[in-house]
N, C-alpha and C positions, 0 to 999 in steps of 0.2 A: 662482391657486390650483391650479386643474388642471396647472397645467405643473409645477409643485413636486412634486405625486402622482406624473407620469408618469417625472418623475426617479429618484423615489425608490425607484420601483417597479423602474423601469429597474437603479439601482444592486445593490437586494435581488438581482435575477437574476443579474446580473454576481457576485456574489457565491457565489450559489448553486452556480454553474458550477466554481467553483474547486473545490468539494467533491466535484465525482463525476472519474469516472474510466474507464479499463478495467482489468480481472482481469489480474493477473501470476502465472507459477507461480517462485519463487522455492528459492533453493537456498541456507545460506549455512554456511560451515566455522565451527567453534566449536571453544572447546579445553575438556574434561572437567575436574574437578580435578585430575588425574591427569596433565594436559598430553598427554592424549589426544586424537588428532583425532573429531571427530566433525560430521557433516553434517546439519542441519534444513531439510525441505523445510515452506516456508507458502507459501500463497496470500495476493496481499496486491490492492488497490483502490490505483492512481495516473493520475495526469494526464501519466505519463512514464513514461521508462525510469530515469530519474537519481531519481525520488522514490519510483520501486519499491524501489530499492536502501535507502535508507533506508526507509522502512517497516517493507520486508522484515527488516531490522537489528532493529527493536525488536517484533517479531511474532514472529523467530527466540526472543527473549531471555522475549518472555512464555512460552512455548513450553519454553522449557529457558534457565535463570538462569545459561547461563556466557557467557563473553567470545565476541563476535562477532569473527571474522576478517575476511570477507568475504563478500558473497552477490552472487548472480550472477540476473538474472531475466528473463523471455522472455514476451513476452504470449501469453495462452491461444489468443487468437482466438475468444473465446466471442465471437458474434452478439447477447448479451443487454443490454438497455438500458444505460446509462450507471449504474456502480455509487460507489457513497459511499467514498472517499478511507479506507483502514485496512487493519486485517488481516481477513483472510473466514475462514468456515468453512471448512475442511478435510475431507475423505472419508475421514480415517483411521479 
């Protein structure tokens, strides 16, 4: 029975791990109705570069409802513990 616990507990962790991250500062081009360009900086929470990029995709779009082109994202280097997988607050 303990060994089944220790699995289990083992697996929740593994699990949990998937969910944090580090801080990305994200940039991505969007186009206006107007087929305007336009640029949304968010900060986004990934376990990558490749999963910032989407994040940052649907972070950009809660942020402002137009069509994402692309975004581009760089990790902060913030020093602060492991953050939860999403879009973060912004300092605007």
């Amino acid at each position: 029975m303990k060994v089944h616990i220790a699995a289990i507990v083992f697996a929740l962790g593994l699990a949990a791990c998937k969910n944090e991250g580090e801080p990305y500062a994200c940039t991505c081009d969007m186009l206006t109705d107007f087929d305007d360009a336009h640029k949304e900086a968010v900060l986004v929470c990934a376990a990558s570069a490749t999963d910032a990029v989407s994040i940052a995709q649907g972070c950009a779009q809660l942020a402002n409802p137009m069509p994402v082109q692309t975004c581009a994202c760089t990790p902060t280097g913030a020093t602060s513990p492991p953050c939860r997988q999403g879009c973060l607050p912004s300092d605007k």
